[in-house]
C-alpha positions in Angstrom: -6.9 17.5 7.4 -3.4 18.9 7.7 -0.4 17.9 9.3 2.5 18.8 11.1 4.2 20.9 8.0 0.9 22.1 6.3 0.1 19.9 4.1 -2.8 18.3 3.0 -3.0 14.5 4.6 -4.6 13.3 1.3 -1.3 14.5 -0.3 0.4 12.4 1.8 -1.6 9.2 0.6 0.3 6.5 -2.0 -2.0 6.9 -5.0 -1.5 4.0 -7.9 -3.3 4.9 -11.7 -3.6 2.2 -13.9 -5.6 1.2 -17.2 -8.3 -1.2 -16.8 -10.0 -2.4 -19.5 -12.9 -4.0 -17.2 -13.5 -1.0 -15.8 -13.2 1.1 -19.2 -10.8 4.0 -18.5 -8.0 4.7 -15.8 -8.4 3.5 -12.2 -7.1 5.3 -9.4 -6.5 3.8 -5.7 -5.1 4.7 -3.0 -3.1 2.6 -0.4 -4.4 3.6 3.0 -7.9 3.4 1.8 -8.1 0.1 -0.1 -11.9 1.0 -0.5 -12.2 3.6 -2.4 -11.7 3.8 -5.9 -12.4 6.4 -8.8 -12.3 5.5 -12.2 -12.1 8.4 -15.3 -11.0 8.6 -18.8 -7.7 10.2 -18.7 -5.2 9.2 -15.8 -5.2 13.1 -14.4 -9.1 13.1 -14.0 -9.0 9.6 -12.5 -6.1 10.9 -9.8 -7.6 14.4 -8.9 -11.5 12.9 -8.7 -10.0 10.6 -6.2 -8.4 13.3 -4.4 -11.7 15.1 -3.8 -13.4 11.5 -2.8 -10.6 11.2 0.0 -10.4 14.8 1.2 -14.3 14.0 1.6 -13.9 10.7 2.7 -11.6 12.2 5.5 -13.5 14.6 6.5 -16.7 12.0 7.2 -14.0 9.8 9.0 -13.3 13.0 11.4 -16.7 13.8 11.9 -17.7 10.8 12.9 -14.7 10.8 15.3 -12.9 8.1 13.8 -9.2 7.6 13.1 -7.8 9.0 10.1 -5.1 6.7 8.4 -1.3 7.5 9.1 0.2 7.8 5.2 2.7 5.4 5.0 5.4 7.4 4.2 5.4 8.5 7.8 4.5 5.1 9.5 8.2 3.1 10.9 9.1 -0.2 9.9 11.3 -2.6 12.4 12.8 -4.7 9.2 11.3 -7.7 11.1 8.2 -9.8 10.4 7.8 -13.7 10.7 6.0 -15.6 8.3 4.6 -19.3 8.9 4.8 -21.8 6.3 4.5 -25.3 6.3 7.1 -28.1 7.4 7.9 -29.1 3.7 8.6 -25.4 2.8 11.0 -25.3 5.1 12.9 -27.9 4.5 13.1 -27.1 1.2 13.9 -23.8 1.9 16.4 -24.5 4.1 18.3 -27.5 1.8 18.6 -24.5 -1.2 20.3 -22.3 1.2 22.8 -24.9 2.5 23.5 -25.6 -1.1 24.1 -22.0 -1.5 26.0 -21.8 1.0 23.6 -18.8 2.8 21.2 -18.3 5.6 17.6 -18.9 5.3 17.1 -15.6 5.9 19.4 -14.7 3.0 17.5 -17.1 1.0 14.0 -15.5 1.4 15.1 -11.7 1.4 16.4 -12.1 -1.8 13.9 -14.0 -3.0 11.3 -11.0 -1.9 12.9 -8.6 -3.4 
């Protein structure tokens, strides 16, 4: 798969490599494919044997006639997204940002980041 520019989509892809002692060497994900995984004993090995599972991966998903996942680099974000809680978090959330003298809003955005 290639995009717009030439690239490779897989190169695209937010890839995470971590130590896991569980698993006994380095773990590699990948963000737009939560389900695959490839573990390996040095970090490189465990990042480029998970590039060759999604190229593959990807190409099975096109075959098949499916849709490939948009990296998320090039997906667009509104800045908006509502989030339910309940009654008493609410309150509460809304007394500590009177007494700080901000907006709920204010409250929670700085607390998420």
């Amino acid at each position: 798969m290639v995009d717009g520019e030439g690239r490779a989509t897989e190169d695209r892809y937010m890839y995470r490599v971590h130590w896991s002692d569980a698993e006994g060497g380095f773990v590699c994900t990948v963000a737009e494919l939560p389900d695959l995984r490839f573990t390996a004993q040095s970090s490189v090995d465990a990042l480029m044997g998970l590039h060759v599972l999604v190229r593959r991966h990807l190409g099975a998903l096109a075959d098949a006639g499916q849709e490939i996942p948009q990296p998320f680099e090039d997906r667009h974000y509104s800045g908006h997204f509502m989030v339910r809680v309940p009654p008493e978090v609410h309150r509460r959330l809304a007394i500590e940002a009177a007494e700080q003298g901000v907006s709920i809003n204010r409250l929670v955005q700085s607390r998420l980041a």
